[in-house]
C-alpha atoms as an extended CHARMM CRD file, in Angstrom:
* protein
*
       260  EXT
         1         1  UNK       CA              1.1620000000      -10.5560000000       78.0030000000  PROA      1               0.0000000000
         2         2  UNK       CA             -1.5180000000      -12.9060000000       79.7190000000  PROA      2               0.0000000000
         3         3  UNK       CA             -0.2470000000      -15.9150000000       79.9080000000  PROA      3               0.0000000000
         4         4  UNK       CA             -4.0270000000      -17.3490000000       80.9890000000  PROA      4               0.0000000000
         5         5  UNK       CA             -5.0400000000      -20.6420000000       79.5200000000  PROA      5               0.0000000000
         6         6  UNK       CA             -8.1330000000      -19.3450000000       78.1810000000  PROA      6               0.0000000000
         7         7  UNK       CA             -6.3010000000      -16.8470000000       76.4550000000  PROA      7               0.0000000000
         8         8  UNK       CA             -5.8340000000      -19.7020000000       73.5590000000  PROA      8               0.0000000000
         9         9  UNK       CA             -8.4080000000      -22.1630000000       74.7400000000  PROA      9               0.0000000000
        10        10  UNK       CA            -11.3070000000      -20.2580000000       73.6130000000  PROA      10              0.0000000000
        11        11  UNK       CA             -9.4980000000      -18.9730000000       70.0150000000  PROA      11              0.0000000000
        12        12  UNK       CA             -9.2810000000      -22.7400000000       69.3900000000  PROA      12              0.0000000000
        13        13  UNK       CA            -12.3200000000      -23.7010000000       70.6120000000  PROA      13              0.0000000000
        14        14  UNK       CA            -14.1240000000      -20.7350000000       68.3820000000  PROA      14              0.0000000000
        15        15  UNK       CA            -12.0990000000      -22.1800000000       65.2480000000  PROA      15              0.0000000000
        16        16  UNK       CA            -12.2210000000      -25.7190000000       65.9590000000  PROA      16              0.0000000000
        17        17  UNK       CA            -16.5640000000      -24.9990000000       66.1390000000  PROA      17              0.0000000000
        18        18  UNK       CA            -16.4160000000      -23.4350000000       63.2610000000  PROA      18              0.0000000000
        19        19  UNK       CA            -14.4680000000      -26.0350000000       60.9030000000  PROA      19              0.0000000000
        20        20  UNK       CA            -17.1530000000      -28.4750000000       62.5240000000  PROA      20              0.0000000000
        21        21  UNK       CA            -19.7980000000      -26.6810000000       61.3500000000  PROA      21              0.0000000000
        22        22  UNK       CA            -18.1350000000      -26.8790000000       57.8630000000  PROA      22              0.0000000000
        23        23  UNK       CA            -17.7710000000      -30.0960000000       57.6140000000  PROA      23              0.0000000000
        24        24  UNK       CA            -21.6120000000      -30.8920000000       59.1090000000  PROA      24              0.0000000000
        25        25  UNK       CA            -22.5260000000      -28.0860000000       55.7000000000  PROA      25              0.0000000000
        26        26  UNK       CA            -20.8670000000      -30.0830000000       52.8900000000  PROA      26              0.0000000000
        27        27  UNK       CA            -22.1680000000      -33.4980000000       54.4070000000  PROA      27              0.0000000000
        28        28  UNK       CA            -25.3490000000      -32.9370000000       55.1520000000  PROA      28              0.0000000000
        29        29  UNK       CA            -26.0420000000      -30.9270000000       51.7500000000  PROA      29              0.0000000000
        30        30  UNK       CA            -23.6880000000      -33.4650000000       50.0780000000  PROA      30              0.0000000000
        31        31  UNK       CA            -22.1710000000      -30.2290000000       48.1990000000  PROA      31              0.0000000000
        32        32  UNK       CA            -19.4000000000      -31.0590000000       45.4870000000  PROA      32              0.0000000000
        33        33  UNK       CA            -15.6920000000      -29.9190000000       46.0810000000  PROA      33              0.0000000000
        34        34  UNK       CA            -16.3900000000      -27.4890000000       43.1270000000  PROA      34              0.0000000000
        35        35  UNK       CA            -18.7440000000      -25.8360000000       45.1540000000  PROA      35              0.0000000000
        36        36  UNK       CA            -17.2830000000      -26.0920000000       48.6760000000  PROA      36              0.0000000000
        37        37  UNK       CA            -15.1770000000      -28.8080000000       49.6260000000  PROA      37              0.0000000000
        38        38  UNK       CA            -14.7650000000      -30.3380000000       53.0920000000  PROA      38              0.0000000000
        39        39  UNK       CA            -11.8560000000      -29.5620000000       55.6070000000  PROA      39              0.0000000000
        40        40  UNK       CA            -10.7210000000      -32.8910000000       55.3540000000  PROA      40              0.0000000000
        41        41  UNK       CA            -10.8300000000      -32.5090000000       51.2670000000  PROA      41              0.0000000000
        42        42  UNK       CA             -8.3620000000      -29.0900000000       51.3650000000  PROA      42              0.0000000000
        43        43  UNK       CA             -6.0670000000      -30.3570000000       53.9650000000  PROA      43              0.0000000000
        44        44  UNK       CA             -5.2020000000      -33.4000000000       51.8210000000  PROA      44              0.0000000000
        45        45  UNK       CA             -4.9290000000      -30.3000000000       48.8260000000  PROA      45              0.0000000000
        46        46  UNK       CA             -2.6020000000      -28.6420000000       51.2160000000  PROA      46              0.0000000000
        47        47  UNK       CA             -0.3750000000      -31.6620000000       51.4330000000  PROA      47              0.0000000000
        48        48  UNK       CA             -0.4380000000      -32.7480000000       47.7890000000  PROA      48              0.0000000000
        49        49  UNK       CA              0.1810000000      -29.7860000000       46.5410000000  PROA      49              0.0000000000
        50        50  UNK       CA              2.7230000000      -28.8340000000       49.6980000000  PROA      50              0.0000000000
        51        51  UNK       CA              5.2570000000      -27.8550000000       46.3860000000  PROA      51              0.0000000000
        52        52  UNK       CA              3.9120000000      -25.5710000000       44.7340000000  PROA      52              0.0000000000
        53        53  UNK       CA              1.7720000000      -23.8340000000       47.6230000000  PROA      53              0.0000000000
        54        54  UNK       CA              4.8290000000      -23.2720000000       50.5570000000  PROA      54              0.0000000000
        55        55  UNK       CA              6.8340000000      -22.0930000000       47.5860000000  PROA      55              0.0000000000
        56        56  UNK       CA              4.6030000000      -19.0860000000       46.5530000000  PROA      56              0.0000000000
        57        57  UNK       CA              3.4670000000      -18.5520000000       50.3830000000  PROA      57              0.0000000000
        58        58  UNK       CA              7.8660000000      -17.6200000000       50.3670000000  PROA      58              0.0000000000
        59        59  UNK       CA              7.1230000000      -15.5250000000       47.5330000000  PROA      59              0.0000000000
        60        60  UNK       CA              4.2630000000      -13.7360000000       49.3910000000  PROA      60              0.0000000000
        61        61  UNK       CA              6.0500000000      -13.5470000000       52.4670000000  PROA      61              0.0000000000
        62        62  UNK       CA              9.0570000000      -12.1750000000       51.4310000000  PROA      62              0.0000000000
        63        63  UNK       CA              7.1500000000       -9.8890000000       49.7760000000  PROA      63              0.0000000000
        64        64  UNK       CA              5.5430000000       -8.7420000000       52.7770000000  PROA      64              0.0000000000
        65        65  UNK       CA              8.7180000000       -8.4790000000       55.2640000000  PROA      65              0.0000000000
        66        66  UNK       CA             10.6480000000       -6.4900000000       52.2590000000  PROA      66              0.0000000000
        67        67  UNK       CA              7.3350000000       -4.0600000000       51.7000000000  PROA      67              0.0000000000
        68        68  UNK       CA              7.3000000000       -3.8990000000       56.0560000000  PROA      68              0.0000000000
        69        69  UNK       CA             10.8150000000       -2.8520000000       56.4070000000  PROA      69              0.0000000000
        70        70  UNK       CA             10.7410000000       -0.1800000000       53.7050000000  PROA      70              0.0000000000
        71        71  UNK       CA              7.5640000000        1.3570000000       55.0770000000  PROA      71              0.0000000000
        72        72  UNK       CA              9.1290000000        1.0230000000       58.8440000000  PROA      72              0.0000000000
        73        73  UNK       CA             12.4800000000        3.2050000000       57.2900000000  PROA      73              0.0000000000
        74        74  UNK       CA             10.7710000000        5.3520000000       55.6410000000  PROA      74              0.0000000000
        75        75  UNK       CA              7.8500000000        6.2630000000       57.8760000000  PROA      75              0.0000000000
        76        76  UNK       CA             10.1770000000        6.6400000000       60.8410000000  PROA      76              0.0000000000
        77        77  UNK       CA             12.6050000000        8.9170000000       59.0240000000  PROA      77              0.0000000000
        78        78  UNK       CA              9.5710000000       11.1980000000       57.6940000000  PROA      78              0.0000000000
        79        79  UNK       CA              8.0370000000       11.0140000000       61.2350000000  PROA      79              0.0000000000
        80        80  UNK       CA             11.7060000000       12.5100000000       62.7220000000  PROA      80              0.0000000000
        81        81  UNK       CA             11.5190000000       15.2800000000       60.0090000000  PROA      81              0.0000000000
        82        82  UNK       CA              7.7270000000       16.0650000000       60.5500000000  PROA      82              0.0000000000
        83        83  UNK       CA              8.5440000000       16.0970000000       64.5180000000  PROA      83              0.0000000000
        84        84  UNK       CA             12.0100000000       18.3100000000       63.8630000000  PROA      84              0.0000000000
        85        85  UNK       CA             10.1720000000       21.1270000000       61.4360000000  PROA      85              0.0000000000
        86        86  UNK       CA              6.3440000000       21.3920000000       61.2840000000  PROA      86              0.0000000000
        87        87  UNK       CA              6.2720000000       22.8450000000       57.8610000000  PROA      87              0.0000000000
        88        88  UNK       CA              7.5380000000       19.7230000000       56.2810000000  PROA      88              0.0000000000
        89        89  UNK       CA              4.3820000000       17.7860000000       58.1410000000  PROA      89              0.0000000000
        90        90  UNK       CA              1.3790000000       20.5590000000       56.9170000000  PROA      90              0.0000000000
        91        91  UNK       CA              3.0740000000       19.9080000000       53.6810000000  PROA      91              0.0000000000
        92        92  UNK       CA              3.5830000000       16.2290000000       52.9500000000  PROA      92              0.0000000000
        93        93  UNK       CA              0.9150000000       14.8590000000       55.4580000000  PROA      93              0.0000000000
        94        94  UNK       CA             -1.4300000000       15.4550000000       53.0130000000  PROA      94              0.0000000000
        95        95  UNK       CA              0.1540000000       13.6980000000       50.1460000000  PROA      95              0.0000000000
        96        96  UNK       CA              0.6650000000       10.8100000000       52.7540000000  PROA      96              0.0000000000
        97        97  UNK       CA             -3.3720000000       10.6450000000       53.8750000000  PROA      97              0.0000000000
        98        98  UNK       CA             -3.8070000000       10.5790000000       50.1330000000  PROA      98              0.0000000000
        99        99  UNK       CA             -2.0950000000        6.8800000000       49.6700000000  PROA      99              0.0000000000
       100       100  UNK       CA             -3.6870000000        6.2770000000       52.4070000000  PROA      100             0.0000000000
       101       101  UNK       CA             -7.5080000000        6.4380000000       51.2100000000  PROA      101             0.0000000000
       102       102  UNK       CA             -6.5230000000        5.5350000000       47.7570000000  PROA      102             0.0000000000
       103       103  UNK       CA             -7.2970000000        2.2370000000       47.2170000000  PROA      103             0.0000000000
       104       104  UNK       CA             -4.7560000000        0.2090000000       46.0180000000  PROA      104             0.0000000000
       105       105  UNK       CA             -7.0520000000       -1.9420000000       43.9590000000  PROA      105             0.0000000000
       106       106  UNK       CA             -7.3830000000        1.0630000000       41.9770000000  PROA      106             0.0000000000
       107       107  UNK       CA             -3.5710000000        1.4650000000       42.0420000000  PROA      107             0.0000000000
       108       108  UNK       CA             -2.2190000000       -2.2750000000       41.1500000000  PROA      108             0.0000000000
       109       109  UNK       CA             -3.1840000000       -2.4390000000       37.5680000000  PROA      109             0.0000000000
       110       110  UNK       CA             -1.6240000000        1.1690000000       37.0940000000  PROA      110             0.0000000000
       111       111  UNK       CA              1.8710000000       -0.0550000000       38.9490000000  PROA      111             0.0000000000
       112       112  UNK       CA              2.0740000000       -3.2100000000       36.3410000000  PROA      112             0.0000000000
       113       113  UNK       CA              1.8790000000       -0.8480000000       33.6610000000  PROA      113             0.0000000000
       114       114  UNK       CA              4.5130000000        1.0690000000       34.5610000000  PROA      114             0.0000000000
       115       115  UNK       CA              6.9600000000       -1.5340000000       36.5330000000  PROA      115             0.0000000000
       116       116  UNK       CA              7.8180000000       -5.2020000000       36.7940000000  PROA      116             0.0000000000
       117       117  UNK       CA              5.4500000000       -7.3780000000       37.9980000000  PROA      117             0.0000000000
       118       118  UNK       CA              7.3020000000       -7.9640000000       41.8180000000  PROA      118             0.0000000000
       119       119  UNK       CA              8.4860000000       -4.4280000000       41.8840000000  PROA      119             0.0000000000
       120       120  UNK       CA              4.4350000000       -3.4090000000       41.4170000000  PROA      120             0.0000000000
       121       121  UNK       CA              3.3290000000       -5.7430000000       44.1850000000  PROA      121             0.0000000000
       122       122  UNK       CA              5.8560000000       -4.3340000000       46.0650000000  PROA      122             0.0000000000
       123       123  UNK       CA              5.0150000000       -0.7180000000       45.9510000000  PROA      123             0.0000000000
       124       124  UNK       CA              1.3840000000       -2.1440000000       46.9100000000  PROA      124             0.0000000000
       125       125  UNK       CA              2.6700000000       -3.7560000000       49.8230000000  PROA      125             0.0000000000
       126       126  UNK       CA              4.8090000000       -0.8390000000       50.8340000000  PROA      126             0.0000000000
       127       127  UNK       CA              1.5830000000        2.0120000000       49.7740000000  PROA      127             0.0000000000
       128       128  UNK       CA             -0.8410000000        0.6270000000       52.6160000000  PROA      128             0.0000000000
       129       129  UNK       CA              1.9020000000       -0.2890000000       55.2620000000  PROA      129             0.0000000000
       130       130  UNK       CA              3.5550000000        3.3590000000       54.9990000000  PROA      130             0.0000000000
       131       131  UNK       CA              1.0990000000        5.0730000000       56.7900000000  PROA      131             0.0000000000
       132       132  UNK       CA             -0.0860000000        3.9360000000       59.4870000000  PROA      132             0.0000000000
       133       133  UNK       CA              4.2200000000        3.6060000000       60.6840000000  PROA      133             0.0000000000
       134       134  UNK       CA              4.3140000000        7.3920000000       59.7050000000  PROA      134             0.0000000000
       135       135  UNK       CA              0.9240000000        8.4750000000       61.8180000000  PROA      135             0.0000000000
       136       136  UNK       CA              1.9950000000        6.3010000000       64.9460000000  PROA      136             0.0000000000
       137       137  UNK       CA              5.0950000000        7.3510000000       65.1210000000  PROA      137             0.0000000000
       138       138  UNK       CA              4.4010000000       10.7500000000       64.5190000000  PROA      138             0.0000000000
       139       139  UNK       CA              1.6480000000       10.8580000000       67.2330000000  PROA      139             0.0000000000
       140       140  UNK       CA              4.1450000000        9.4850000000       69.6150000000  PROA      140             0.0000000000
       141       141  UNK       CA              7.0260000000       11.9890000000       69.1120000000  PROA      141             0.0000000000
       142       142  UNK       CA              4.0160000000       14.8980000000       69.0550000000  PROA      142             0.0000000000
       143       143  UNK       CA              3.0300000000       13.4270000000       72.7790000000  PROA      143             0.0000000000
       144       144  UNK       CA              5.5220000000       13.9090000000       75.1440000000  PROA      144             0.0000000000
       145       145  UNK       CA              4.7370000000       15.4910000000       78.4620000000  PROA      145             0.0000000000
       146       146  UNK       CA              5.0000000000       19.3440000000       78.0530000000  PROA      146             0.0000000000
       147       147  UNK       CA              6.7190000000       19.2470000000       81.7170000000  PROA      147             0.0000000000
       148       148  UNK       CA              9.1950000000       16.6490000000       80.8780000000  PROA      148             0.0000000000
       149       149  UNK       CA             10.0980000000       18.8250000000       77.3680000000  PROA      149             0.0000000000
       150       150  UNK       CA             10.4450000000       21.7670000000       79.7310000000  PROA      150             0.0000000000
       151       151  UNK       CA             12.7400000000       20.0720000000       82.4830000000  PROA      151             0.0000000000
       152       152  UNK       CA             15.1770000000       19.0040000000       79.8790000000  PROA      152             0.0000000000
       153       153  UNK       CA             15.2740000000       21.8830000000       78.1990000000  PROA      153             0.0000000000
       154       154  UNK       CA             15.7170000000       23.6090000000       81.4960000000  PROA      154             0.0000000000
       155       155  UNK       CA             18.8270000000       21.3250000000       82.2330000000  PROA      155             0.0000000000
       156       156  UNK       CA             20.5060000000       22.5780000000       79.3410000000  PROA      156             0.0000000000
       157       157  UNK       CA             19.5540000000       19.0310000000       77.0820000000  PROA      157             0.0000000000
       158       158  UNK       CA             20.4560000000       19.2570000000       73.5090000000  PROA      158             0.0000000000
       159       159  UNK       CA             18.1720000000       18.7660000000       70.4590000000  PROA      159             0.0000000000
       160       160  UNK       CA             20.0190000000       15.5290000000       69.8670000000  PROA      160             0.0000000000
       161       161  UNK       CA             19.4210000000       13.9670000000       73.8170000000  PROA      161             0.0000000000
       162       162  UNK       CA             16.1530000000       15.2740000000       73.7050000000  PROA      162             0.0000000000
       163       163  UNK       CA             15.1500000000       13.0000000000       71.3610000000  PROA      163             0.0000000000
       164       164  UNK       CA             17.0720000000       10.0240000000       71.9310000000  PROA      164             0.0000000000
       165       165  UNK       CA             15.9740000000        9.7850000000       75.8560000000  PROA      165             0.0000000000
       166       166  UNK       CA             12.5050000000       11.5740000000       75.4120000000  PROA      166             0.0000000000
       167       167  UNK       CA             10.6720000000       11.7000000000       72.2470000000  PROA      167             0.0000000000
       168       168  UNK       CA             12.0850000000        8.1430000000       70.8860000000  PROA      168             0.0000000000
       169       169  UNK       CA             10.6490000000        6.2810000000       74.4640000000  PROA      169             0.0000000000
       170       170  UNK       CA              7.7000000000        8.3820000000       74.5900000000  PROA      170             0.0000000000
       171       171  UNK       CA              7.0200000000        7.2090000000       70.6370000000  PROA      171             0.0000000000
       172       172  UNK       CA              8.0120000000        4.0290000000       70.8760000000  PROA      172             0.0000000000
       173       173  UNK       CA              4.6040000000        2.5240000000       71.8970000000  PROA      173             0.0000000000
       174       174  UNK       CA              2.7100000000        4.1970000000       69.3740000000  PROA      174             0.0000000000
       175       175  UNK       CA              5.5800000000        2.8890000000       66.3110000000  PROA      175             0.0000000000
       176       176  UNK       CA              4.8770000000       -0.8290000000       67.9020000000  PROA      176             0.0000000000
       177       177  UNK       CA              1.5110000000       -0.4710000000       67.4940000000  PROA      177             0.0000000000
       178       178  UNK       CA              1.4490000000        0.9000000000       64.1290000000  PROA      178             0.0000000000
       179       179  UNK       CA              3.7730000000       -1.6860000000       63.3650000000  PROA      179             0.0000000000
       180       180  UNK       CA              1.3010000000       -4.7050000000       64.0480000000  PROA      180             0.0000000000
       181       181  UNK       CA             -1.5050000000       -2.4720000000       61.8370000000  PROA      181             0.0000000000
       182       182  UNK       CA              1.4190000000       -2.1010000000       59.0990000000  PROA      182             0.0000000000
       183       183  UNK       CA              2.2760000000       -6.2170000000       59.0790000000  PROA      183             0.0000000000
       184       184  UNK       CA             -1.1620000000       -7.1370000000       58.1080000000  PROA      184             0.0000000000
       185       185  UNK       CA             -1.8170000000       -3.9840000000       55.8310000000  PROA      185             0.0000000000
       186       186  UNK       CA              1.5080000000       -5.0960000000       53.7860000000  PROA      186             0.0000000000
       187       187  UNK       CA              0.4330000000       -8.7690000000       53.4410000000  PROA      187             0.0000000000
       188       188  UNK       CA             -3.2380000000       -7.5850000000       52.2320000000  PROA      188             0.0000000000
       189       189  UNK       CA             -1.3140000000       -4.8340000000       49.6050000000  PROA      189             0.0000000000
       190       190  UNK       CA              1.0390000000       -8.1170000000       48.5500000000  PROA      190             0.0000000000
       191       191  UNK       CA             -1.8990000000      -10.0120000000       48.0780000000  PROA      191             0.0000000000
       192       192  UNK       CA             -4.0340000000       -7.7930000000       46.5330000000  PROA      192             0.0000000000
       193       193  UNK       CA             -0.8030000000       -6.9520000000       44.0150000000  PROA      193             0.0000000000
       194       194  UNK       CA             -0.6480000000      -10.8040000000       43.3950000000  PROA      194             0.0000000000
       195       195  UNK       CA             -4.3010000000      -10.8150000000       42.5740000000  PROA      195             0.0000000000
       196       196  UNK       CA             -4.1620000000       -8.0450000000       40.2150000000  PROA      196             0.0000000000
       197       197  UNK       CA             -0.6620000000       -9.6560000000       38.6170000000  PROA      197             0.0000000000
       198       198  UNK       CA             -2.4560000000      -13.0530000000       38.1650000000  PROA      198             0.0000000000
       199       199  UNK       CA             -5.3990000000      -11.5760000000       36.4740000000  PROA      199             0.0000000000
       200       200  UNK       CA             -2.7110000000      -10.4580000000       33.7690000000  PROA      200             0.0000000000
       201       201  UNK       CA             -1.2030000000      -14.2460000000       33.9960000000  PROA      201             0.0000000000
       202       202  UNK       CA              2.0630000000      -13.2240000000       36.1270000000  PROA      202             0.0000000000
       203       203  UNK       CA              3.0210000000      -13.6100000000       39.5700000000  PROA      203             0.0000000000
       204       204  UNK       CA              4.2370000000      -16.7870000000       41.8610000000  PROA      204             0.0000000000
       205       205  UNK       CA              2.4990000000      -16.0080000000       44.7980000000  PROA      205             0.0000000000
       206       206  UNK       CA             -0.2120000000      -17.2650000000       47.1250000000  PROA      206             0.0000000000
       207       207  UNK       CA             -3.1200000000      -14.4870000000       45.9560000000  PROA      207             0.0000000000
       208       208  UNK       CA             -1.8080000000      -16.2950000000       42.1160000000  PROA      208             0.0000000000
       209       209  UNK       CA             -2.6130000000      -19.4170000000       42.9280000000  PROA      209             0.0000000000
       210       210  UNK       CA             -6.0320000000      -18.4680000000       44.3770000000  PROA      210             0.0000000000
       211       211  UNK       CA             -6.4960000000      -16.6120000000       40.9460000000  PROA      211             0.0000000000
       212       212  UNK       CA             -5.3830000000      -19.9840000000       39.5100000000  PROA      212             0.0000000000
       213       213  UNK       CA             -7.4730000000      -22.4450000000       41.3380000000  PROA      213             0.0000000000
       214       214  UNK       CA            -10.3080000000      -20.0200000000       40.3270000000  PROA      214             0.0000000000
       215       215  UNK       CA            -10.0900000000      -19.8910000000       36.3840000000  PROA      215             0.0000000000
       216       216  UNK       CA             -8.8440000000      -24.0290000000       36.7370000000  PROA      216             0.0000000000
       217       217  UNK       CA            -11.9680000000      -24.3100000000       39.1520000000  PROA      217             0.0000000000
       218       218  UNK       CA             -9.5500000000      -26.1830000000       41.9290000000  PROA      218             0.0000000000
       219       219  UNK       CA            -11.5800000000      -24.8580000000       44.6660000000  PROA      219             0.0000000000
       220       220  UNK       CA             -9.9060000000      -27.3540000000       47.0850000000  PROA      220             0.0000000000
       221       221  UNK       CA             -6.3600000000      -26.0690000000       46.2210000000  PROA      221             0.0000000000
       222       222  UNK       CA             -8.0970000000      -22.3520000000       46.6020000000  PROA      222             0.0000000000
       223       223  UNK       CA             -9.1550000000      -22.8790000000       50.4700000000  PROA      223             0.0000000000
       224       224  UNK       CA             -5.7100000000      -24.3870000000       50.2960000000  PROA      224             0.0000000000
       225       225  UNK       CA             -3.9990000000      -21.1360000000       49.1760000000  PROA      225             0.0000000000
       226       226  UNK       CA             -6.4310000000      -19.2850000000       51.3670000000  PROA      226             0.0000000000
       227       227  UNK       CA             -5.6670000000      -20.9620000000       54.5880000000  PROA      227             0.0000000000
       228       228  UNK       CA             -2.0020000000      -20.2010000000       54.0870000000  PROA      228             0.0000000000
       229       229  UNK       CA             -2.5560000000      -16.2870000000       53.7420000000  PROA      229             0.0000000000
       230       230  UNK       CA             -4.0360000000      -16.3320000000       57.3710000000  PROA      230             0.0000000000
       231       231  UNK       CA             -1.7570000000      -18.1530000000       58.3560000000  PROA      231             0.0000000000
       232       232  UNK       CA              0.8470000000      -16.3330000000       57.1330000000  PROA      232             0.0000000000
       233       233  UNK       CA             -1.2040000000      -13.3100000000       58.6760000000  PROA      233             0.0000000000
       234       234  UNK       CA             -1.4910000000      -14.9830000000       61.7180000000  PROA      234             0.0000000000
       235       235  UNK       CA              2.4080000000      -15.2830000000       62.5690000000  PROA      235             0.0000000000
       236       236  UNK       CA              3.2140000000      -11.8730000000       61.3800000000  PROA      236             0.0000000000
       237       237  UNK       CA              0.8670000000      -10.4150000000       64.0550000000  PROA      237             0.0000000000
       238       238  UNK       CA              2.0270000000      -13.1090000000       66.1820000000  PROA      238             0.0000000000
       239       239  UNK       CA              5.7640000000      -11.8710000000       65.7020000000  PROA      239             0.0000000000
       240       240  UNK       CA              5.0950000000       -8.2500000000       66.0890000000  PROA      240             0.0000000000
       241       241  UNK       CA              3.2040000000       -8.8280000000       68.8580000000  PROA      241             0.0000000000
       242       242  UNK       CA              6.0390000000      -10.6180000000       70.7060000000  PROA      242             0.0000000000
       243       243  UNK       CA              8.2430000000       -8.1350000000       69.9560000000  PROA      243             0.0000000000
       244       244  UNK       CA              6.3080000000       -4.8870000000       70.9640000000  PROA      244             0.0000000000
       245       245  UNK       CA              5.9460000000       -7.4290000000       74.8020000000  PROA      245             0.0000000000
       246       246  UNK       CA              9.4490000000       -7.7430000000       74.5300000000  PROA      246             0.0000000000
       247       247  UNK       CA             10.2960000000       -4.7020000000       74.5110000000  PROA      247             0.0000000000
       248       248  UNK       CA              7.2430000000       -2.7910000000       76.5080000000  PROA      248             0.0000000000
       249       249  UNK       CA              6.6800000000       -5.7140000000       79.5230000000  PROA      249             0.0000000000
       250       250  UNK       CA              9.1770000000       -4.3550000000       81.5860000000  PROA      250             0.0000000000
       251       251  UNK       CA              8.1500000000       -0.2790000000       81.7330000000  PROA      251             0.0000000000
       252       252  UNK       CA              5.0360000000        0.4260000000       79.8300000000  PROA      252             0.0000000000
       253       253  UNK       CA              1.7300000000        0.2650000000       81.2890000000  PROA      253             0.0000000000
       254       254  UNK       CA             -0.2090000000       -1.2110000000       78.1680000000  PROA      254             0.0000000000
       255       255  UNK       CA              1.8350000000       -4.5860000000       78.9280000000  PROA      255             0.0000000000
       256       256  UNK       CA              2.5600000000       -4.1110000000       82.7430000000  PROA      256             0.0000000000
       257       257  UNK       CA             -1.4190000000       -4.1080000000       83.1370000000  PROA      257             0.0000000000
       258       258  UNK       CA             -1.6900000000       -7.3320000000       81.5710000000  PROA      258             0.0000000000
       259       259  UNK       CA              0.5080000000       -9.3570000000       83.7650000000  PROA      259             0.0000000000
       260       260  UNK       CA             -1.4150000000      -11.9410000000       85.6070000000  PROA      260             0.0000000000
């Protein structure tokens, strides 16, 4: 992990040019808040209505770790099986790729129909975040280095060692990174549950309030809402992130190499 000034300089620089430009927009085509407020205008939203909008960015959090962690069991345990007996993988992949490209849009109004409204934003969470754990991990066990597979089963390795000191390091790389895909696919399938939930007047969280803001026309208190999402975005990729350094920085060349 660089650890190179310019490595957040320039992000900040990029951002702060951009809520500039923002600002110079609404004041110089003296545009109402209805239509787009100024930065100043939402970050006084943000802290009036601190309440209400921290609360349901909990809700949508939560939402997002609990849909993260289910998709991280379950795609690693499938992954083990797919890696331990290849007829299980030619005949589940499939139904796997098929959440995949299904889009959950499509899916949400279906799940409230059938469950309660934070189990259904759940399983949208969990339905986009599921696959890429399961095809990164999967990769990774499917990688290792024929020789190495050959010298431990030439030194007499069980099934059992074999994976826990070859296929599990060789695949842990490729989990990590699926894991930083899956955080921000879980908070878009929470958010896009919450969206679909608020257009049937239920749900607590962020996407709700955006929903809200829009039918009350509190376009202030939307940027509000919608600033939090990234942000929220922002220090789940942050976290993973941290973690796959953590544990990569001190073997692996994709963190090695970026050592300055």
């Amino acid at each position: 992990m660089s650890t190179s000034p310019l490595r957040w300089l320039l992000p900040l620089g990029v951002m702060a040019a951009l809520v500039l430009a923002w600002a110079l927009a609404v004041k110089l085509n003296n545009l109402p808040p209805y239509v787009l407020p100024a930065p100043d205008t939402v970050l006084e939203t943000l802290i009036k209505d601190r309440a209400v909008l921290f609360a349901s960015m909990l809700v949508t959090l939560r939402t997002t770790l609990i849909a993260l962690a289910l998709a991280v069991a379950g795609g690693v345990a499938l992954a083990l099986l797919f890696a331990s007996a290849r007829i299980v993988e030619f005949s589940l992949f499939p139904i796997a790729v098929i959440l995949q490209v299904t889009p959950v849009i499509a899916v949400a109004p279906l799940m409230l129909i059938y469950l309660s409204t934070d189990t259904a934003v759940l399983v949208c969470a969990w339905i986009v975040a599921f696959f890429p754990v399961l095809s990164n991990t999967t990769l990774g066990l499917n990688s290792v280095d024929p020789n190495l597979r050959d010298l431990f089963r030439l030194s007499g390795a069980t099934r059992w060692q074999t994976l826990a000191q070859l296929k599990l390091p060789t695949a842990l790389p490729y989990f990590l990174g699926g894991l930083r895909i899956a955080g921000g696919l879980a908070l878009i399938g929470a958010v896009v549950g919450e969206i679909a939930a608020g257009s049937a007047g239920q749900g607590s969280g962020l996407a709700f309030r955006i929903v809200e803001s829009a039918y009350r026309l509190n376009i202030p208190r939307l940027f509000a809402a919608l600033i939090l999402i990234s942000l929220t975005g922002i220090l789940i990729y942050a976290a993973l992130s941290l973690l796959s350094w953590l544990v990569l920085r001190r073997w692996h060349e994709s963190e090695l190499g970026g050592r300055t």
